[in-house]
C-alpha positions as CSV (number, residue, x, y, z in Angstrom):
1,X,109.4,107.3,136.4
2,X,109.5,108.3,133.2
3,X,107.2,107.5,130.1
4,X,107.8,107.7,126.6
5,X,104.1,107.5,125.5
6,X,102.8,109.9,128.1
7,X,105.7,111.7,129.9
8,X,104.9,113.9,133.1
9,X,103.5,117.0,131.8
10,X,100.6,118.9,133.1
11,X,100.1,120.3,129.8
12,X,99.7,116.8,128.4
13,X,96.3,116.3,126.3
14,X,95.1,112.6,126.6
15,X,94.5,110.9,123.6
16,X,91.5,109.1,122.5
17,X,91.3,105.4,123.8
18,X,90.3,102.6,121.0
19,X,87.2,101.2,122.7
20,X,86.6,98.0,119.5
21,X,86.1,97.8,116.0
22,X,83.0,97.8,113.8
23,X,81.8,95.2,111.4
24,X,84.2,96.8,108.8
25,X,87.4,96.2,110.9
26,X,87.9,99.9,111.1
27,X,88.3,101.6,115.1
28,X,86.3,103.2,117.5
29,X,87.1,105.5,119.3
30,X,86.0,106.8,123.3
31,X,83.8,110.3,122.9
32,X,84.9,113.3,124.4
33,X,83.7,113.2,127.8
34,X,82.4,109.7,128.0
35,X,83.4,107.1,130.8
36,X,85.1,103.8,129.9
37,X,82.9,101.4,130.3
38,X,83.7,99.3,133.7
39,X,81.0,96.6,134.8
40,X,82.4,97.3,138.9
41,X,82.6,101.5,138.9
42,X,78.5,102.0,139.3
43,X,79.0,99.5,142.6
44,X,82.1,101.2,143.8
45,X,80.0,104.9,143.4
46,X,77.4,103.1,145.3
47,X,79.9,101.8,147.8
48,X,81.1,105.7,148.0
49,X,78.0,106.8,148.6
50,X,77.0,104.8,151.5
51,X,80.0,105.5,153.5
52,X,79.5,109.3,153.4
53,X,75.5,108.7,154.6
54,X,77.0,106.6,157.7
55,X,79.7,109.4,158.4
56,X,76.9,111.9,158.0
57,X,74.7,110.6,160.6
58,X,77.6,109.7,163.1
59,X,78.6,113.4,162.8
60,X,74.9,114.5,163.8
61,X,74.8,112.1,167.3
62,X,78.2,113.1,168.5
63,X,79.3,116.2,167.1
64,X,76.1,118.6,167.8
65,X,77.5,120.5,170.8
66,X,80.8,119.2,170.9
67,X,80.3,117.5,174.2
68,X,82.7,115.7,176.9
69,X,85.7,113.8,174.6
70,X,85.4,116.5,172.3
71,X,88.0,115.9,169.3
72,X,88.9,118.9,167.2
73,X,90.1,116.9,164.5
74,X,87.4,114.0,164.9
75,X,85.2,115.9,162.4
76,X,88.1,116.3,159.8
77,X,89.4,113.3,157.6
78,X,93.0,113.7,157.5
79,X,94.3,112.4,154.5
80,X,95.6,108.8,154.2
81,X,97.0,107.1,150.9
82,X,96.7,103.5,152.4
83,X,93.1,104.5,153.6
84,X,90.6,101.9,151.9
85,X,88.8,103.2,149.8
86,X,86.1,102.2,146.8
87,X,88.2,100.9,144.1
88,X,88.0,103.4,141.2
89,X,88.2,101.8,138.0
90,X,91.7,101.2,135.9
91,X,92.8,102.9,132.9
92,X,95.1,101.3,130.5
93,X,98.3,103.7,130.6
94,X,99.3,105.8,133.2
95,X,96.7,108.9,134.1
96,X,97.7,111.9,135.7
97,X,94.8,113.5,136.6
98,X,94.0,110.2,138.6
99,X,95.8,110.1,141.4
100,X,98.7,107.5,142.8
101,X,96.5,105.1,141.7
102,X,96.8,105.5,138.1
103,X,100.3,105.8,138.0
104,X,101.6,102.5,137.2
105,X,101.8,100.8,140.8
106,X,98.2,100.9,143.2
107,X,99.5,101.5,147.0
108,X,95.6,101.2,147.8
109,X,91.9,102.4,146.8
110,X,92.0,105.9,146.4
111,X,88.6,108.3,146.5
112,X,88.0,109.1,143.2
113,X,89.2,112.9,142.2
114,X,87.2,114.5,139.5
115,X,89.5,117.3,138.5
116,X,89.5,117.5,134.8
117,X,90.1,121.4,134.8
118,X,93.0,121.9,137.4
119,X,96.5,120.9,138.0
120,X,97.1,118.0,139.5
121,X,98.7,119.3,143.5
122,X,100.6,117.0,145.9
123,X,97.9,116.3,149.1
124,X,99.3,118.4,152.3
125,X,98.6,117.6,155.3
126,X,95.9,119.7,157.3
127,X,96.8,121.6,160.5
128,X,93.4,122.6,161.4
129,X,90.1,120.8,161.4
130,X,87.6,121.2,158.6
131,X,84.3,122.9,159.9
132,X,82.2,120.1,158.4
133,X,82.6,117.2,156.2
134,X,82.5,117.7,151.9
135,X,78.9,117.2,150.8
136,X,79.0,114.3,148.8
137,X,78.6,114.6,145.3
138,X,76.0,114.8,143.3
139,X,75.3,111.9,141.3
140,X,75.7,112.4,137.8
141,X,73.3,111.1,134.7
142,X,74.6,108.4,133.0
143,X,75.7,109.9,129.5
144,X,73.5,108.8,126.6
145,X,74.7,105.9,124.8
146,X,76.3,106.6,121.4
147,X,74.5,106.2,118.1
148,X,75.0,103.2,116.8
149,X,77.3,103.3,113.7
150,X,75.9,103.1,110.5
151,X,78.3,100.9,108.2
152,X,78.9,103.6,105.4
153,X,81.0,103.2,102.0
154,X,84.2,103.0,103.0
155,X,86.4,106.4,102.0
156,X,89.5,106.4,100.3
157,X,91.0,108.9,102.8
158,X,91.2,106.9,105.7
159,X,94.2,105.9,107.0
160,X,94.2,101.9,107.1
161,X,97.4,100.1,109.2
162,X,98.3,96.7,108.7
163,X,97.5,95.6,112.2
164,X,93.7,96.1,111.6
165,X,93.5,93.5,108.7
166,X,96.3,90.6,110.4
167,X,92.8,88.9,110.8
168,X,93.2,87.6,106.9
169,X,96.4,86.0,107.2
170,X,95.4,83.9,110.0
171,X,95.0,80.1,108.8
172,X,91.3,78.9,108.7
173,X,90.8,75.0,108.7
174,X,87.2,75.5,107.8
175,X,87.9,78.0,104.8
176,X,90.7,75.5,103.1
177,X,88.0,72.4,103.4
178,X,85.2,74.7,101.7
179,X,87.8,75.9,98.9
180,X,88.6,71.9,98.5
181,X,85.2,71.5,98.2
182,X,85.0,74.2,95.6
183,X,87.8,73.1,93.8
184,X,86.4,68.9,93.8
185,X,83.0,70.3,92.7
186,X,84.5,72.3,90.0
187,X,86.8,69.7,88.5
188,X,84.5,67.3,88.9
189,X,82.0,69.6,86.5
190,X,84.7,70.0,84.9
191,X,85.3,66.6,83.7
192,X,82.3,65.8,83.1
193,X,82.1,68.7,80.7
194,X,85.1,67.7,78.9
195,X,83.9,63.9,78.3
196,X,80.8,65.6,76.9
197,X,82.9,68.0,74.3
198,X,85.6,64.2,73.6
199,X,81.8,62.6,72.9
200,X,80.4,64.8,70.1
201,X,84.0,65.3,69.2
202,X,84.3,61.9,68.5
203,X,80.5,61.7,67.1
204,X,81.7,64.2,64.3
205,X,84.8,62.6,63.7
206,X,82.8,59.3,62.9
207,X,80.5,60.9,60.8
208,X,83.1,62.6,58.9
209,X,84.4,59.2,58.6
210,X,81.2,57.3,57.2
211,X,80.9,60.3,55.1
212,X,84.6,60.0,53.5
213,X,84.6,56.3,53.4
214,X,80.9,56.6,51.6
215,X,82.1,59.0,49.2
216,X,85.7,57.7,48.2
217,X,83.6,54.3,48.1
218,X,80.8,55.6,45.1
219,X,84.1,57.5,43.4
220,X,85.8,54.5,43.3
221,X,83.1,52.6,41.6
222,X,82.2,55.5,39.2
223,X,86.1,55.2,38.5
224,X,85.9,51.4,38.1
225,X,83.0,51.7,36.1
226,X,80.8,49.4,38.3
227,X,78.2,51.8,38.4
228,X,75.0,50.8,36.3
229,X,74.5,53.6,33.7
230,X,77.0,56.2,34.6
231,X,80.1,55.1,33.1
232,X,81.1,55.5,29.4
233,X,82.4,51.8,29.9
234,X,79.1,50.3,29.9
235,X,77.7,52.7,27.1
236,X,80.8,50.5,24.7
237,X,80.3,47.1,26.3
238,X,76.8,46.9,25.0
239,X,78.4,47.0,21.1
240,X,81.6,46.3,21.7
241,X,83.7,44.7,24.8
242,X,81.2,43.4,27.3
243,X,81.1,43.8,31.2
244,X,85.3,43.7,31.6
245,X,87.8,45.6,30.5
246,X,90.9,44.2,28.9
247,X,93.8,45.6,27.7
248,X,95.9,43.2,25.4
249,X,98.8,43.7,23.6
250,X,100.8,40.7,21.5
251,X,104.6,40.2,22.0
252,X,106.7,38.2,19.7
253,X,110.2,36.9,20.3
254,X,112.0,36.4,17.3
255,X,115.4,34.2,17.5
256,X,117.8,36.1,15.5
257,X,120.3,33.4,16.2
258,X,118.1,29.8,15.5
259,X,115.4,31.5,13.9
260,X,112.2,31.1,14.4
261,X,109.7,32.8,16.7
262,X,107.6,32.6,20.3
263,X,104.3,34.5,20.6
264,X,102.2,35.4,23.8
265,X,99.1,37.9,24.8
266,X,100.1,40.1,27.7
267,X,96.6,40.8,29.1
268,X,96.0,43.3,32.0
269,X,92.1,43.0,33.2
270,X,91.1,46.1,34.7
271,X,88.2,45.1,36.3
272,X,89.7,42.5,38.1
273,X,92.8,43.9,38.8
274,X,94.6,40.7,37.3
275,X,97.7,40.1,35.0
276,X,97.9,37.1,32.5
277,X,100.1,35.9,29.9
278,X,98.3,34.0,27.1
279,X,101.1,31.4,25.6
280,X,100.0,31.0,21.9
281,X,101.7,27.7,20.4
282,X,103.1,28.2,16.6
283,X,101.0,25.3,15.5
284,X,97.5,27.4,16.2
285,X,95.2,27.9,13.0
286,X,94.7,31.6,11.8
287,X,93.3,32.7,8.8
288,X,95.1,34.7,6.5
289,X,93.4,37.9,4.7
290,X,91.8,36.4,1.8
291,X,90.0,33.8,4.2
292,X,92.6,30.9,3.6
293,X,93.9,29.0,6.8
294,X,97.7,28.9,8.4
295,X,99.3,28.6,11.4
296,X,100.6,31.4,13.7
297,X,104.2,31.0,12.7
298,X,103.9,30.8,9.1
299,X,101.5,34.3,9.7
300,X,104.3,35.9,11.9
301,X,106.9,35.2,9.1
302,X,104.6,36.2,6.1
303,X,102.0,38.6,6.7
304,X,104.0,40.4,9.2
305,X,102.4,42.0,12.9
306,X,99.5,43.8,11.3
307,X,97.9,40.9,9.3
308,X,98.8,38.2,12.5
309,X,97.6,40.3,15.0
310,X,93.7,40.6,13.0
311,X,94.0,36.8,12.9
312,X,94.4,36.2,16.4
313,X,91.7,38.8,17.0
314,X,89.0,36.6,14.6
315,X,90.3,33.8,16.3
316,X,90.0,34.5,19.7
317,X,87.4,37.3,19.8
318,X,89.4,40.3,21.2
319,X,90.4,43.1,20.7
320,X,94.3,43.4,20.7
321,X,95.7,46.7,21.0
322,X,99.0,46.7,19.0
323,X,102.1,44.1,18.2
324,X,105.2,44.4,20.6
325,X,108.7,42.9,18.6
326,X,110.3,41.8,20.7
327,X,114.1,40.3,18.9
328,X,116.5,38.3,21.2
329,X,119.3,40.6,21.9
330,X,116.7,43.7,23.1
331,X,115.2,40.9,25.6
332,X,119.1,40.4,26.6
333,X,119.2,44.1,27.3
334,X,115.9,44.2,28.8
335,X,117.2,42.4,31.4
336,X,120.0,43.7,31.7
337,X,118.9,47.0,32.6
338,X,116.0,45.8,35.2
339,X,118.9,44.6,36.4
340,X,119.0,40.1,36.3
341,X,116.2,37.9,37.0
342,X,115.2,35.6,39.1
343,X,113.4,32.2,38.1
344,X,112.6,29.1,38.9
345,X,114.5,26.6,35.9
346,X,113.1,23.3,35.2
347,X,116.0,22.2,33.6
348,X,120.0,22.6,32.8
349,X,120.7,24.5,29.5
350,X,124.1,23.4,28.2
351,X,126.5,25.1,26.7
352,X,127.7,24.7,22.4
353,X,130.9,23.7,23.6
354,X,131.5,20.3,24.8
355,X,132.5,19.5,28.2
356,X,131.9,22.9,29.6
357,X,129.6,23.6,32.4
358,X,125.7,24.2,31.6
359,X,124.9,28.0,30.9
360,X,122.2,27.5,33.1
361,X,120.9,25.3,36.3
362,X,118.4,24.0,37.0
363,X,116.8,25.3,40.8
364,X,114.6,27.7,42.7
365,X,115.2,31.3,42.1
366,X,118.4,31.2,39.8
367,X,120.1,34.6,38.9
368,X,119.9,35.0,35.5
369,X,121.8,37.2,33.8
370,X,120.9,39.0,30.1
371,X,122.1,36.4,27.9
372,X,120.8,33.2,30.2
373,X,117.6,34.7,30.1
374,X,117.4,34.8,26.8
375,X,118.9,30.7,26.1
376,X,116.6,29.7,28.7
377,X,113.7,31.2,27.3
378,X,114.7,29.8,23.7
379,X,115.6,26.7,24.4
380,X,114.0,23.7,23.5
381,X,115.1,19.8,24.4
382,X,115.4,16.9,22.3
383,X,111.8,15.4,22.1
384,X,110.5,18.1,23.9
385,X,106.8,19.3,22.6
386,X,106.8,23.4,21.9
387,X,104.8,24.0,24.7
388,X,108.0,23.2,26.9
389,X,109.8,26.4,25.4
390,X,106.6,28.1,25.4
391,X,106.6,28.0,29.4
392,X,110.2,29.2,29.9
393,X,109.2,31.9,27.3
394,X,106.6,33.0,30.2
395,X,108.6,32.4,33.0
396,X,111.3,34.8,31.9
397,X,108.6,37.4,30.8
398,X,107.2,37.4,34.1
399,X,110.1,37.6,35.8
400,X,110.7,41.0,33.7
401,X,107.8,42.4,34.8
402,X,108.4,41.7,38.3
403,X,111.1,43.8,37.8
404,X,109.9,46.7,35.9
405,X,108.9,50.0,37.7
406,X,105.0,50.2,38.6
407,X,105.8,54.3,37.4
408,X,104.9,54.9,33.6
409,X,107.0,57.4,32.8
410,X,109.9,55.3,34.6
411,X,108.8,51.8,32.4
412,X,108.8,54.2,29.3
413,X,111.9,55.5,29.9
414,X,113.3,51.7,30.4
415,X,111.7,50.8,26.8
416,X,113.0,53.8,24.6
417,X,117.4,53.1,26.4
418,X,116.5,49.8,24.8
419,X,116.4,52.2,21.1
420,X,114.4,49.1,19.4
421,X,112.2,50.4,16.8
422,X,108.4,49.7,17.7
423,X,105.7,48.4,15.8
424,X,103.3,52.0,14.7
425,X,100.6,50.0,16.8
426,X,102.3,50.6,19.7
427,X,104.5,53.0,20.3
428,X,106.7,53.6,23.5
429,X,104.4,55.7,25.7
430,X,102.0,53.4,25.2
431,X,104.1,50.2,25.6
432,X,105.6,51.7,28.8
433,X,102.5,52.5,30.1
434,X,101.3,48.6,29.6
435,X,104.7,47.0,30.8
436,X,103.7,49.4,34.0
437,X,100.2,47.6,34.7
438,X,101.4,44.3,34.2
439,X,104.0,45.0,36.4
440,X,102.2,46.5,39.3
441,X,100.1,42.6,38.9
442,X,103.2,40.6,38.9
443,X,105.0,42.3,42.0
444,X,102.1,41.3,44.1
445,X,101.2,38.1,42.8
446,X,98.1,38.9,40.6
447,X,99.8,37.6,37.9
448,X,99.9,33.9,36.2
449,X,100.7,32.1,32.4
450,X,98.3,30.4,30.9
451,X,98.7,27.9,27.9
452,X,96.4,28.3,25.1
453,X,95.6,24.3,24.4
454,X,95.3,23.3,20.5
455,X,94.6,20.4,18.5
456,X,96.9,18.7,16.4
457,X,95.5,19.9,13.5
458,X,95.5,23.7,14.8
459,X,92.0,24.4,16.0
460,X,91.1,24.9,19.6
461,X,89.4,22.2,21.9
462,X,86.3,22.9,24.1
463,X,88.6,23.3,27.0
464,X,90.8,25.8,25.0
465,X,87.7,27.8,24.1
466,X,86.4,27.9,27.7
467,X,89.1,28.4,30.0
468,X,91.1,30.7,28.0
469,X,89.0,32.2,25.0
470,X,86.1,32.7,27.8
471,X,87.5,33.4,31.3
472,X,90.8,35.0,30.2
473,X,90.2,36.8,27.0
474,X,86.5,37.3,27.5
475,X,85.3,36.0,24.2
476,X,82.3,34.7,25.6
477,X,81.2,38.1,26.2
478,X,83.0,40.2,24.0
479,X,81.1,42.0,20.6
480,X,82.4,42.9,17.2
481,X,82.5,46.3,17.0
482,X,80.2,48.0,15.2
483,X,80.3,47.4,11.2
484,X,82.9,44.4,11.8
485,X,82.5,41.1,10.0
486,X,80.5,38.6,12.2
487,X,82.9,35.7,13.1
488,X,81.9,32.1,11.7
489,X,82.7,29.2,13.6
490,X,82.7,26.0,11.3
491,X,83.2,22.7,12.7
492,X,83.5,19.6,10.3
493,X,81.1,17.1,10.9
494,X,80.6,16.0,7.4
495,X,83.2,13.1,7.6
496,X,85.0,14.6,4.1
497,X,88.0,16.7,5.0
498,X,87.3,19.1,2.0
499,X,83.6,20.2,3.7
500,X,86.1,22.8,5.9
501,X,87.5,24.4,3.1
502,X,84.3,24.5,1.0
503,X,82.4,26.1,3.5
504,X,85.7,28.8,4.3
505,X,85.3,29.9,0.7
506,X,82.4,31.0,1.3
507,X,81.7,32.4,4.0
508,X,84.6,34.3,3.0
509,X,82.8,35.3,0.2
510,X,80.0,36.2,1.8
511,X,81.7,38.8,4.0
512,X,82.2,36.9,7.1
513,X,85.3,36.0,9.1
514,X,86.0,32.4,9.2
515,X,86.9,30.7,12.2
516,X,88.7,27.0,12.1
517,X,86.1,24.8,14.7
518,X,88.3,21.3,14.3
519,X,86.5,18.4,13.7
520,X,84.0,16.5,15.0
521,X,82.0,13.6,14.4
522,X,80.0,12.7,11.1
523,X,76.4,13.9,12.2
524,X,73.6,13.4,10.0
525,X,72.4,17.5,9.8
526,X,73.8,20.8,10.0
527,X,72.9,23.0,12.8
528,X,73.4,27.0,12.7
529,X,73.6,28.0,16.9
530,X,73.7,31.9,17.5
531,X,73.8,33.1,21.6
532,X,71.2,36.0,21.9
533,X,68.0,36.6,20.4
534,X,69.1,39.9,18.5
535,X,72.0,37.5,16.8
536,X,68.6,35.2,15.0
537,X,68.8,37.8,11.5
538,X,72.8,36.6,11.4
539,X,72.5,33.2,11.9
540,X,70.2,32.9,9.2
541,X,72.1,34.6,6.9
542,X,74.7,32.3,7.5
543,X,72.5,29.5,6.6
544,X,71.6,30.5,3.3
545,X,75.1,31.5,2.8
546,X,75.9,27.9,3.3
547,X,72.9,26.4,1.6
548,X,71.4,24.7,4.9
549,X,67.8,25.2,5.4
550,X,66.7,27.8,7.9
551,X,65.2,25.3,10.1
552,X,69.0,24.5,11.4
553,X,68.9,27.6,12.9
554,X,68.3,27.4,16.8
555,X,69.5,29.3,19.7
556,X,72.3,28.0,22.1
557,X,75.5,27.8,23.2
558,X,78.3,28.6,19.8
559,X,81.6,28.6,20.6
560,X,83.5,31.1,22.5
561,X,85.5,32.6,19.9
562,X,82.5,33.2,17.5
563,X,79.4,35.2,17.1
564,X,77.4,32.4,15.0
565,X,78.9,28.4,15.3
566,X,78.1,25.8,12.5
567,X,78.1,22.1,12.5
568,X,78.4,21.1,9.2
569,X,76.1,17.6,8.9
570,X,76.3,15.2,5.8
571,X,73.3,17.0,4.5
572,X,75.6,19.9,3.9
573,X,76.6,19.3,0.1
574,X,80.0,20.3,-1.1
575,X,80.4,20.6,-4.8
């Protein structure tokens, strides 16, 4: 039977058996000239031995003289391959040098053969007896054990197979639940890690936040001027405009058609972020520039927007920037080109012709068109007191503004299509920058009309002088600028009518602007009031300027629209 690892051939060298593997998966090899290691060969040698002591002695008690029964071949053990014999031990693989019991089948125990050196030779069979039986063997020393093997640093020239590592592909339950592990605790640590960075993430973000917000907050204020001592704002209001900032400029609408003329103050307040038009009824009393008294119309038509608009500043206490004209047919195209207007009509305008429908009706939010706008604002019904036109004057103009762009440049470039020729006061940058702010008010609601109240004669009531002079324009608060005329305000108490214009003339005279106070009833003394303690030197003066002793000086509340108020009493004598 043939082999194709180990063929019959005498000349055959074994090769060395793999006995294990070290600690480093790497093979070990059996030594030259060592035994496998077999727990049953040192009992079969023993078993061996035994048997050839009992055959010994049996030899010695029957075989001395070769008695009676005398068996030539008793002596000699014939050779028998089912004999019994002590089992030898097994090699994997077929072994020559063996015996039939190595070679791939056992037909029995076999006496071990130790013929390393000869060929193998088929067993004969013996024809004459054997003198005496084979001494038995001497028993060998067991062969030293081999060193034990030092692991060593593995070399790079040895000559690894894949069989010796299939060990690492083999699935291990215990090494994919200590990787889970690993791979919990990690993210785990890792999450925790991560919320740590998000926290001061979010820590800086919030302080980069407060800082911002703090900031934008101070600039704001610095840029509002609310700060106490840094603003160049405050530096003026101490002389000249007080804790607010207003800017006001004067419109009039002139009817080229009818004639005659409406007048209001658009007034933007800075600080308060608030838009306001200021009505102004024809019939208010202004003084003209050689002291002497009129009414607003008559100043419009005669001394023109320069001389008007210094009246309404002595009257009022402001400071009024420059004098918009504003004639009929540019507020038709004015309109036009903010494209219509919405308002709210209080009542139907009719058309010249009789029998045709009204021009416009009255309703919520009506459309109005260039030229509606400007019969609306102009028109004024039988029996109707001024201050009815005076309204629909404001209605329309705030209706403009809501319709104006909040962009400068876009509001200037509205006013110079309208190609109207400006008053030097203002000119169109500065007019479109104004219409701009007043319009930014009026689209979100910051806006309202106000109606300045006067007395029949022209001269502003208590109420006139607080809610408008004082809240709106900021009279109570406001200062002549430096080197100005101090304002006068005279009220007639005297019971004469002339004691007004007596006391005009001079005061006038004297250098001082003359404010109209109305009347009031006859009171027995004059009084001089002045507000603050540093205004005690001009109050004086204007009581020797008007003959009254300077015990009618006191401090108190004057009026709102002047620096120094007198009540003229029946002791004041007018000559």
């Amino acid at each position: 039977m043939n082999d194709r690892q180990n063929p019959y051939d005498p000349y055959y060298q074994q090769q060395p058996q793999i006995i294990g593997y070290d600690e480093y998966g790497q093979p070990v090899y059996q030594q030259q000239g060592q035994q496998p290691y077999d727990p049953y060969a040192q009992q079969a040698q023993q078993a061996q031995q035994d048997g050839q002591t009992q055959q010994a002695q049996t030899q010695q008690a029957y075989g001395a003289g070769q008695g009676y029964g005398y068996d030539p071949y008793a002596g000699t053990q014939e050779y028998d391959p089912y004999a019994q014999q002590p089992q030898q031990p097994q090699q994997q693989g077929y072994d020559y040098e063996g015996g039939y019991g190595s070679y791939g089948y056992d037909t029995g125990r076999q006496p071990a053969v130790d013929d390393s050196t000869q060929q193998w030779n088929a067993p004969q069979p013996q024809s004459a007896p054997m003198a005496a039986p084979p001494e038995p063997e001497p028993r060998r020393a067991p062969e030293p054990a081999p060193e034990p093997v030092v692991p060593e640093q593995r070399r790079a020239d040895r000559d690894y197979r894949t069989e010796q590592f299939s060990f690492i592909e083999e699935p291990d339950e215990d090494s994919e639940d200590v990787i889970d592990w690993l791979k919990f605790t990690e993210s785990r640590s890792e999450r925790r890690e991560e919320a740590r960075r998000r926290g001061r993430k979010r820590i800086v973000a919030l302080i980069v936040v407060m800082v911002l917000v703090g900031v934008g907050g101070v600039g704001y204020l610095w840029y509002a001027g609310k700060i106490p001592g840094l603003s160049d704002q405050d530096k003026q209001n101490t002389t000249a405009t007080g804790p607010q900032q207003r800017d006001v400029i004067v419109v009039h609408l002139h009817n080229t058609k009818k004639g005659g003329t409406s007048t209001a103050l658009l007034v933007d307040n800075v600080t308060t972020k608030q838009g306001t038009t200021v009505l102004l009824p024809n019939s208010l009393s202004v003084a003209t520039d050689d002291g002497s008294t009129t009414t607003l119309g008559k100043s419009v038509d005669d001394d023109g927007s320069t001389g008007t608009r210094e009246a309404i500043d002595t009257l009022l206490g402001t400071k009024i920037s420059g004098t918009w004209r504003l004639d009929t047919p540019y507020l038709e195209n004015l309109v036009e080109l903010v494209g219509n207007i919405e308002v709210d009509t209080d009542i139907d305008v009719p058309d010249v012709k009789k029998g045709a429908s009204p021009l416009v009706r009255k309703g919520e939010a009506q459309t109005l068109s260039g030229q509606m706008a400007v019969v609306y604002a102009t028109y004024r019904g039988p029996g109707e007191p001024e201050a009815k036109q005076l309204l629909r004057f404001g209605q329309v103009m705030r209706s403009v503004l809501r319709k104006m762009s909040e962009d400068p440049k876009a509001a200037t470039v509205t006013v110079e299509t309208l190609a109207q020729i400006l008053d030097p006061s203002l000119p169109e940058q500065d007019l479109g920058a104004s219409l701009a702010k007043l319009a930014g008010h009026a689209k979100v609601g910051d806006y309202k009309t106000a109606l300045l109240p006067v007395q029949d004669d022209g001269t502003l009531t208590d109420k006139a002088t607080e809610s408008v002079v004082k809240d709106i324009l900021g009279g109570t608060v406001k200062a002549p600028d430096q080197g100005a005329a101090v304002r006068v305000g005279v009220k007639n108490a005297t019971g004469n009518a002339d004691g007004t214009e007596f006391a005009r003339v001079q005061l006038v005279n004297g250098g001082y602007a003359f404010v109209d106070g109305g009347k009031a009833g006859a009171a027995a003394s004059s009084q001089v009031v002045y507000r603050a303690a540093e205004d005690k030197a001009k109050a004086v003066e204007v009581a020797k300027t008007l003959g009254l002793p300077t015990s009618s000086v006191k401090q108190g509340k004057p009026a709102a629209n002047a620096d120094v108020s007198v009540v003229l009493g029946q002791n004041y004598k007018i000559k």
